[in-house]
N, C-alpha and C positions, 0 to 999 in steps of 0.2 A: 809386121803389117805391110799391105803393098803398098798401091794407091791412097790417098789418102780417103777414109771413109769407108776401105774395104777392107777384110783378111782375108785368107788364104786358107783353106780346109781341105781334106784331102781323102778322096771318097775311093777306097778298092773294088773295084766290078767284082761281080760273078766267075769272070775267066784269071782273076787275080792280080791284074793291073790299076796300079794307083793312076788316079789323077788327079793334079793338083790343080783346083780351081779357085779362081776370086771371087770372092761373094761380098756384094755392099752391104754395107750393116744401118743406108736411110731408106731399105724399102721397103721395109715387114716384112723380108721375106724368111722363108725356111730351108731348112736343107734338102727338103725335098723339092719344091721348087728350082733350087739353085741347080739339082743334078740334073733336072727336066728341061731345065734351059742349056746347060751343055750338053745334051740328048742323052744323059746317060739312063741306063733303062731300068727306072723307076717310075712305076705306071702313076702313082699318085690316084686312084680310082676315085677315091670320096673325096678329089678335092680340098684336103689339108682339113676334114672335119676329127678327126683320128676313127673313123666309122670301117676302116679296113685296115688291112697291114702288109697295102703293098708298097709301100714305103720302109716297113723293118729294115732294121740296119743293127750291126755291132758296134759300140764304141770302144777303140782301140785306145785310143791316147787319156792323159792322166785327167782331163780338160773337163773344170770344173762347172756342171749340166745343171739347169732348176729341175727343181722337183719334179718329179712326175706326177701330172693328176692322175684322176679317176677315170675320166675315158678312157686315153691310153694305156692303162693299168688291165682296166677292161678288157679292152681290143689285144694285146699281147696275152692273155688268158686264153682268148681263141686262137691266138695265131700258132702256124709251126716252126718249128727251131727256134723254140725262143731260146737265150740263154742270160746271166747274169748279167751280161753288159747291153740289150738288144734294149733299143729305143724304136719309138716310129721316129721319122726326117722329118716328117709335116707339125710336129711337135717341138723341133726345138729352129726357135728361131735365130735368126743371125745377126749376133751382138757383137762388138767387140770383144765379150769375155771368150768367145768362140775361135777365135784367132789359134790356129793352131791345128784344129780339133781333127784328128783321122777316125773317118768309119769305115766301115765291111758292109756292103751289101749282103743282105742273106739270099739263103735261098731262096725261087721263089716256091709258092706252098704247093700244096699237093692238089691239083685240082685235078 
């Protein structure tokens, strides 16, 4: 952990470079959030309702995720490139069990 209060997560762009960013775990925030405030380019469209999937991501690391409800279950049904590890970002939020956690941006869909 870094600061005290925050971890550390570790988000790969589209062009394949990691960045490792702090993210506080007293502000309800999410990983989508978190990559939108270091500008990284995650459109978040519906506003962390899980109502879109431009938030998709891959979970790379072993980092132990709550369940997935039924919206996002939903919304990844529509989405493209899903794959067995693809979460939305606006779904999982930043706890300290999160400490660690690297994802993949996906692609984004075929508009």
């Amino acid at each position: 952990m870094t600061e005290e209060g925050n971890i550390t997560i570790t988000v790969i762009d589209r062009l394949g470079e990691a960045h490792e960013l702090e993210a506080p775990t007293d502000m309800n925030m999410n990983v989508m959030e978190v990559c939108k405030a270091y500008e990284l380019p995650v459109k978040g469209t519906c506003g962390g309702m899980a109502l879109c999937s431009t938030c998709h991501c891959y979970v790379i690391s072993d980092t132990e995720l709550p369940d997935m409800g039924g919206d996002e279950e939903d919304m990844l049904d529509q989405a493209f490139f899903v794959e067995d590890n693809s979460r939305l970002g606006c779904q999982l939020r930043i706890t300290p069990d999160l400490d660690g956690l690297r994802v993949q941006l996906a692609p984004e869909s075929e508009e």
